[in-house]
C-alpha atoms as one frame of an Amber mdcrd trajectory, in Angstrom:
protein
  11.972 -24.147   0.980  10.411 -21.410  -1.502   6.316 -22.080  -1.349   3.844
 -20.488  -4.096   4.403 -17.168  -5.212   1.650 -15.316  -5.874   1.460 -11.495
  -6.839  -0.986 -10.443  -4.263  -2.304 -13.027  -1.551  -5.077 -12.514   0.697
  -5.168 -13.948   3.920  -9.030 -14.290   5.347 -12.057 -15.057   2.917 -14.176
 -13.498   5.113 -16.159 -10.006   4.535 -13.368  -7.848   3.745 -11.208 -10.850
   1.747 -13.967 -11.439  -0.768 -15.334  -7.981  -1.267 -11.669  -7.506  -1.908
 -11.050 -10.228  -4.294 -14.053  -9.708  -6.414 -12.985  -5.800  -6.847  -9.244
  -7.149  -7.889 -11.317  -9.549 -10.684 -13.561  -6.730 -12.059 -11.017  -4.610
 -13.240  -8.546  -5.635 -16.352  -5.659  -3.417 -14.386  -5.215  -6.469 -12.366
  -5.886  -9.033 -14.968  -3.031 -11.811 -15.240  -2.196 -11.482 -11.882  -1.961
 -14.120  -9.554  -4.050 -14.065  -6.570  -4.112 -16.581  -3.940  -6.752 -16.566
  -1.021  -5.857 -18.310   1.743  -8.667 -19.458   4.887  -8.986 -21.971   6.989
 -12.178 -22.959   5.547 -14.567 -22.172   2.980 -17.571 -23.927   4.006 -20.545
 -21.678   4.117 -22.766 -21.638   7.091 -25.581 -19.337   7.833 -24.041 -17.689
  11.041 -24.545 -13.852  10.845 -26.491 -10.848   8.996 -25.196  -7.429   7.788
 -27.154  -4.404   7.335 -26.297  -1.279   5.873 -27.964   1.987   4.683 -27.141
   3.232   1.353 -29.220   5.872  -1.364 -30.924   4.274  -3.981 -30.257   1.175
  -5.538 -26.350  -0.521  -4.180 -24.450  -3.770  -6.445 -25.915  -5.953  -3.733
 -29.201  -5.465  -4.048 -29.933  -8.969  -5.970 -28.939 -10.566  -2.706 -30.336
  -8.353   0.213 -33.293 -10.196   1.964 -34.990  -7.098   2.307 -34.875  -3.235
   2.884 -36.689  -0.666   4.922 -37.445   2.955   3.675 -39.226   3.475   7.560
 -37.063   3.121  10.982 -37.843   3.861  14.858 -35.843   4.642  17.741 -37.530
   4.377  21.119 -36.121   4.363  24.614 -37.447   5.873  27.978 -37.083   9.573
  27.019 -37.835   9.340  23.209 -40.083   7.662  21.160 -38.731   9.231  17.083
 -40.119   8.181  13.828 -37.525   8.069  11.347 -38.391   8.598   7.446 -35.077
   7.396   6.116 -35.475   9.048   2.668 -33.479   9.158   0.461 -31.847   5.922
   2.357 -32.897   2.543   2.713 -31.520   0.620   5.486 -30.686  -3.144   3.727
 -30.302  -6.714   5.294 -28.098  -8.997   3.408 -27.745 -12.776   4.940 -24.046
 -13.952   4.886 -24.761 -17.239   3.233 -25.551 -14.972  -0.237 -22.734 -13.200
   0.315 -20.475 -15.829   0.641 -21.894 -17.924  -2.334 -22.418 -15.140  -4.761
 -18.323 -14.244  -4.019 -16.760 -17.380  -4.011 -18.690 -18.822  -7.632 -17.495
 -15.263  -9.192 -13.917 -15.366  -7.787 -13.856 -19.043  -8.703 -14.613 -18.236
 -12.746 -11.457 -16.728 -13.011  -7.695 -18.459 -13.311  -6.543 -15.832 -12.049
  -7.404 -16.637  -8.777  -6.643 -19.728  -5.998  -8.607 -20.737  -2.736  -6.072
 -22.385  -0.674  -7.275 -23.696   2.740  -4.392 -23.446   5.082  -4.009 -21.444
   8.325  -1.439 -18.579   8.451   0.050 -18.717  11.806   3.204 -15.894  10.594
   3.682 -13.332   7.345   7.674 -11.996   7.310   7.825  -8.917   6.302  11.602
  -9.117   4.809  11.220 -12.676   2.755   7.325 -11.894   2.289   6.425 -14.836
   3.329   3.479 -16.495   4.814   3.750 -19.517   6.716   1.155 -21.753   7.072
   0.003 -25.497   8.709   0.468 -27.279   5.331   2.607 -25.044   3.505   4.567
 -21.507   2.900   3.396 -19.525   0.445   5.336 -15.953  -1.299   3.874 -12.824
  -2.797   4.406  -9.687  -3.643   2.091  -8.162  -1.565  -0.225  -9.395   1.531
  -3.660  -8.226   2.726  -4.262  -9.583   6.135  -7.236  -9.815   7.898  -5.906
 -11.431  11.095  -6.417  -9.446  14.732  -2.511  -9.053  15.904  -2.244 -10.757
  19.294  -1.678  -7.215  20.760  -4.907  -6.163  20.310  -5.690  -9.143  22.677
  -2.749  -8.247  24.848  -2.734  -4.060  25.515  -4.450  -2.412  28.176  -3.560
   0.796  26.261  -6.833   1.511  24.765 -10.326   1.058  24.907 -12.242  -1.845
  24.178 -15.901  -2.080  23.793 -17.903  -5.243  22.754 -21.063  -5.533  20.914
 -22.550  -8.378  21.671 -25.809  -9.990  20.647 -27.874 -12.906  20.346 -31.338
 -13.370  18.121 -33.897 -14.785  17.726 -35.922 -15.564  13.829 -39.238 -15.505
  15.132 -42.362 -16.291  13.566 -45.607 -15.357  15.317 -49.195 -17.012  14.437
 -50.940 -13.456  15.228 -49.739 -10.490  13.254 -47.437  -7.892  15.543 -44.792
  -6.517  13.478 -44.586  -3.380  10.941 -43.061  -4.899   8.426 -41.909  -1.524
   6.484 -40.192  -0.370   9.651 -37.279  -1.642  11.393 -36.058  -0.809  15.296
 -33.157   0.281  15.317 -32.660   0.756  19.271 -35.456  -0.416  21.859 -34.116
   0.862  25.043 -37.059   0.060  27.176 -35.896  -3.350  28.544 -31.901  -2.852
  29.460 -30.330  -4.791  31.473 -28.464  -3.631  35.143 -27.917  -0.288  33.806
 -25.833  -1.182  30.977 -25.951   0.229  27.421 -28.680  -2.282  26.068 -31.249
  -2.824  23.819 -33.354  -4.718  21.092 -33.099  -4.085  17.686 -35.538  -5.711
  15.592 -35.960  -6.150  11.425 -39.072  -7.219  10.403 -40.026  -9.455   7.529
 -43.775  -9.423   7.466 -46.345  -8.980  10.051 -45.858 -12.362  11.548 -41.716
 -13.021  11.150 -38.905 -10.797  12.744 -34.972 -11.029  13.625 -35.136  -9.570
  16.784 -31.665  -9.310  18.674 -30.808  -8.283  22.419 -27.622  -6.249  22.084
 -25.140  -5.047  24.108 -22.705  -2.094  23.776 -20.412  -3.142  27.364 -16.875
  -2.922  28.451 -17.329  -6.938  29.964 -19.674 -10.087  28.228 -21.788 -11.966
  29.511 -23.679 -15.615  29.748 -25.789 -16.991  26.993 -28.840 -17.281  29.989
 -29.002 -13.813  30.055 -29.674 -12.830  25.969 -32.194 -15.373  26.462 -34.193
 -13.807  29.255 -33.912 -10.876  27.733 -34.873 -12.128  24.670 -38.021 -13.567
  25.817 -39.025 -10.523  28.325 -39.193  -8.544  25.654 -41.663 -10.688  23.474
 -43.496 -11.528  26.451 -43.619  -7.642  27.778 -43.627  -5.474  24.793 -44.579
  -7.696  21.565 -47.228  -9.327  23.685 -46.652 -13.074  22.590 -47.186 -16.375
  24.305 -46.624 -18.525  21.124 -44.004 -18.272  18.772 -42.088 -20.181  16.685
 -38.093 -20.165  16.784 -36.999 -20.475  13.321 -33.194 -19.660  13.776 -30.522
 -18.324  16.048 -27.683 -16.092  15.434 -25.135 -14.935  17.782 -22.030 -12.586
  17.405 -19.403 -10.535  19.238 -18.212  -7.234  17.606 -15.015  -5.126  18.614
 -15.507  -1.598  19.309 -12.330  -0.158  20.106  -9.771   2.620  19.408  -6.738
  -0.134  18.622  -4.446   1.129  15.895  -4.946  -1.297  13.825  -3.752   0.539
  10.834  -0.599   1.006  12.526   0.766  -2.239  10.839   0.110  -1.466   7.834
   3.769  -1.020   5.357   4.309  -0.804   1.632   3.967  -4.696   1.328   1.621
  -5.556   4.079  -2.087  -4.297   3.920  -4.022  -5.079   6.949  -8.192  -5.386
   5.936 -11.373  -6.373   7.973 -11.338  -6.288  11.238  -7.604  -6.760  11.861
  -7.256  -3.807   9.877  -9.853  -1.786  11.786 -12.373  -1.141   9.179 -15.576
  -1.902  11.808 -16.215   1.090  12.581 -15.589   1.738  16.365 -18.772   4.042
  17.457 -21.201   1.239  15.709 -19.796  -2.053  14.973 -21.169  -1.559  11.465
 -18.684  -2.678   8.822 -20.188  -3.701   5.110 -20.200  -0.104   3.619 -16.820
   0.956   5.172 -15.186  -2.215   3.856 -16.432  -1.425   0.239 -15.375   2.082
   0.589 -11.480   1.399   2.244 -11.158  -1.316  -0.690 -12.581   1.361  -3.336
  -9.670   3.455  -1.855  -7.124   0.720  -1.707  -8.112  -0.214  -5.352  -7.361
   3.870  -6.236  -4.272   3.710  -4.479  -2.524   0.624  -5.976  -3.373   2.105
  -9.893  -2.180   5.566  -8.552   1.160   3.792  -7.702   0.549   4.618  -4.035
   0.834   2.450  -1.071  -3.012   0.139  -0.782  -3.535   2.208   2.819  -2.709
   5.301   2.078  -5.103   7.484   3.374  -7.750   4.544   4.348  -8.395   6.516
   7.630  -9.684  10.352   8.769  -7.911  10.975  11.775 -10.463  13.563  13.510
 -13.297  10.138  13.130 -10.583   8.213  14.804 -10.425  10.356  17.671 -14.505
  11.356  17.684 -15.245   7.197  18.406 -12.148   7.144  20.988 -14.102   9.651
  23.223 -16.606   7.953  22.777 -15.573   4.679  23.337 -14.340   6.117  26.867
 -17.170   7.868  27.986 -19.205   4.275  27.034 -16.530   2.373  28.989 -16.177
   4.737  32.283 -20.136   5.318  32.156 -21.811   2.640  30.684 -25.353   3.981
  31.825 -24.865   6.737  30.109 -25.707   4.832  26.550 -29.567   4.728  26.369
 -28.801   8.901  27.122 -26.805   9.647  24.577 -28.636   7.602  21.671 -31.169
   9.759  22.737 -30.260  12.905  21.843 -28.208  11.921  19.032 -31.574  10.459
  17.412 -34.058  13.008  19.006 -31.728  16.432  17.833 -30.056  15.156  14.378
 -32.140  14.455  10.867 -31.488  10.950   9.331 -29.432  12.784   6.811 -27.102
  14.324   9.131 -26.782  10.925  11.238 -26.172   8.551   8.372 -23.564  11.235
   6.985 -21.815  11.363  10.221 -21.545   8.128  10.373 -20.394   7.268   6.810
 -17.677   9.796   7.988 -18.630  12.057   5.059 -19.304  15.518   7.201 -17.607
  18.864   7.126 -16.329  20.193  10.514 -18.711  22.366  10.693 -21.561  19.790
  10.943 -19.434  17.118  13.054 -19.588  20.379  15.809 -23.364  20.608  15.359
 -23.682  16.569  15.988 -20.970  16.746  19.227 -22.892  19.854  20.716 -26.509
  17.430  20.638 -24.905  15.348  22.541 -23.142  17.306  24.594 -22.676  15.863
  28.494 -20.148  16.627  31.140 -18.301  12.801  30.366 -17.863  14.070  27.048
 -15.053  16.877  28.247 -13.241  14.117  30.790 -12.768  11.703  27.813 -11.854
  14.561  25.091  -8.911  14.998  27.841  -7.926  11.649  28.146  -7.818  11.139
  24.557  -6.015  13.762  23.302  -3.005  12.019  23.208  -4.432  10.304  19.806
């Protein structure tokens, strides 16, 4: 039985599928076409933050909560000041997102919100089959992570994991123009740990225990964590809990792009747009869809070219050393913070560096793992 036929469904109204869809409705190329998104659900909860650094002012800077011009990086070795200009480093709360997207998709005809779950899309009949229905288009973006990401032992997986805490203090202990990015004072069992913490005023902070690990780990021990370091280092007895927020972030060198064809687009993180080294996301999915956008009017296939292969294979050595030597993190972050401007950093990793500069970045960091996992790479 033939279901809907749309000219261009997206499957996944997360990140990726809305900053997707509202691209497709701001420009007349794609005007008249049919566009179906299709989620499981598109209740909005309050569940996660992104934050990004960009120059000057961004499209989403109506909805940020707020931004920092002033940023710190302190661990057992370093203790660096970072003057972010001309960047500001931006927090934007999903909720905004989310609401902002789905009343300016839903203002247009052109577009559907279908809430099914895609189990199966057939590349021959281009079809997507669903719990309630089947639906047809001429094209599919998919955010979904193939089960053989799950299922390969072929290549490295990292997870960033993290739990915080919205605090609000009755004494005033936070600089509220300056966010930490990486606290690496408190880790935990000589993992690559730390606390970042973004500041809302002197009295209110997100402040997250992180961890960049090979394995996860129990909810007890974010919490002790947690409330070590407000205890030890922000020196608080009393504090108010205002919210909680809790994620898990893939880090790995998964060819995710390797499913990719002229009629199926893979986006998010089943397409591997987080980028591996970080976990950060928001900016590279509004550049890969500014690409895939390009592409489609050029007449090209939507991924062509959505990936630089020599950043592929710079986070895949890195990746490995993080997985063979995980105690080796709170090093590394070091030197890359302590030897490179802000500038150079944030260009490196926006993936917008000449060779030239990528060579001054890998020689800062330079360490003995670095060599082993170039070799075991290579293959990429």
């Amino acid at each position: 039985m033939l279901g809907p036929v749309y000219f261009y469904a997206i499957v996944g109204g997360g990140l990726a599928g809305l900053q997707l869809a509202l691209r497709l409705k701001e420009d007349v190329f794609f005007k008249g076409k049919k566009i179906a998104i299709i989620d499981p659900s598109f209740k909005i909860t309050r569940d996660k933050t992104w934050c990004f650094w960009e120059k000057g002012h961004g499209r989403w800077d109506a909805l940020i909560t707020t931004q920092w011009q002033k940023g710190k990086f302190i661990s057992n070795i370093a203790d660096e000041h970072l003057d972010l200009t001309p960047y500001s480093y931006k927090m934007l709360a999903s909720e905004r997102f989310f609401e902002y997207a789905l009343a300016e998709i839903t203002t247009s005809e052109d577009f559907i919100l279908i809430e099914d779950e895609i189990s199966e899309i057939d590349p021959v009949t281009m079809k997507a089959i669903g719990k309630n229905n089947t639906y047809n288009a001429t094209h599919f973006f998919d955010s979904r992570i193939p089960s053989e990401y799950y299922e390969t032992q072929d290549y490295t997986r990292i997870y960033q994991h993290f739990k915080g805490y919205h605090i609000k203090s009755e004494s005033p202990v936070f600089t509220p123009n300056q966010f930490t990015m990486m606290d690496f004072r408190l880790s935990y069992k000589n993992s690559t740990s730390f606390t970042y913490i973004l500041p809302f005023s002197e009295n209110e902070a997100l402040i997250e225990y992180t961890f960049f690990t090979p394995y996860l780990t129990e909810e007890t021990i974010y919490d002790e964590q947690l409330k070590k370091y407000i205890s030890e280092y922000l020196k608080l007895d009393t504090y108010e809990i205002l919210n909680e927020e809790q994620g898990i972030i893939p880090m790995t060198d998964f060819p995710f792009e390797k499913d990719n064809s002229a009629k199926i687009t893979k986006i998010g993180t089943g397409g591997g747009w987080v980028k591996a080294s970080t976990g950060y996301s928001f900016k590279h999915t509004e550049k890969k869809i500014s690409k895939i956008i390009k592409n489609i009017k050029s007449g090209h296939k939507p991924s062509k070219d959505l990936f630089l292969r020599k950043y592929k294979f710079y986070d895949a050595i890195f990746l490995d050393v993080l997985a063979r030597r995980n105690d080796k993190g709170e090093q590394i972050f070091s030197k890359f913070y302590q030897k490179n401007s802000v500038e150079e950093i944030f260009a490196y990793l926006d993936e917008e560096t000449p060779f030239n500069e990528d060579l001054k970045i890998m020689f800062s960091l330079f360490d003995p793992e670095f060599i082993i996992s170039f070799f075991r790479k290579f293959r990429l």
